[in-house]
N, C-alpha and C positions, 0 to 999 in steps of 0.2 A: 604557583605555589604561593602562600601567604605567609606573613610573618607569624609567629605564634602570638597570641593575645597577652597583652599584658596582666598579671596579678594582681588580685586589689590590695597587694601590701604596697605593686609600685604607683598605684593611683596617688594623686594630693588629695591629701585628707580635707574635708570642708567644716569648715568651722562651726557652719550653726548657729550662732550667733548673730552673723552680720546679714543676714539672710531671715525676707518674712518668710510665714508659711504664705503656700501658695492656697487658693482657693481651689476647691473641685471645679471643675468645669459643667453646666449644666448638661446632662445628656440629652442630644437628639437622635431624632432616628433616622438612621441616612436609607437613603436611596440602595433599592439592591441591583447593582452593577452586576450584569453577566459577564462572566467570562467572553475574552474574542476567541471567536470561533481559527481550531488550525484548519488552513486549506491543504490537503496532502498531494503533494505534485506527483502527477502519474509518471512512471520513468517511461523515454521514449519506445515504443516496439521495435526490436531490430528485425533488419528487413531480410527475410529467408529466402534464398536462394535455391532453389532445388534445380540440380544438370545429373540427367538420366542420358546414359550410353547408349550407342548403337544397341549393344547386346541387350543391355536390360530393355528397350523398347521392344526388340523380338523375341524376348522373353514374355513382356505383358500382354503382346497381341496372339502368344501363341496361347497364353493362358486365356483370355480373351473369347478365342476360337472356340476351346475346348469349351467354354460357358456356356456361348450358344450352339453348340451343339447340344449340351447335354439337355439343354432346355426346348430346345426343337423337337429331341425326343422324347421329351415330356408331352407336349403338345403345345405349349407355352408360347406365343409370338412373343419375339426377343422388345419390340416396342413395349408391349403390357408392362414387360417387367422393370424397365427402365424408365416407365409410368409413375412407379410405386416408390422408387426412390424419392 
């Protein structure tokens, strides 16, 4: 947090007097400065673990099974189709 700014009744008042004017300063034309570019940090990937059970394996192989079967009696050789993927 910051302090609040002060008001210009508490500033010192400047005299004026003792003081020249200043001169304008001649205008140049400056140089156009790009922006720095942000680099955006990738956050790391966490690493996924996948532990399949006894059951759910003979679960997938029985679903598995029933694939190529049903595709045997299509006519299909179960290689073609594992081709395609």
């Amino acid at each position: 947090m910051y302090p609040p700014l002060p008001m210009l009744a508490m500033l010192p008042h400047s005299g004026g007097d003792d003081e020249l004017p200043v001169k304008p300063s001649p205008r140049r034309k400056k140089a156009h400065v790009s922006a720095p570019v942000q680099k955006h940090e990738v956050a790391p990937t966490p690493v996924i673990r996948l532990v399949v059970s006894d059951t759910s394996r003979a679960y997938l192989d029985s679903v598995q099974r029933q694939i190529e079967v049903a595709l045997a009696s299509r006519g299909v050789p179960v290689s073609e189709t594992l081709n395609r993927l």
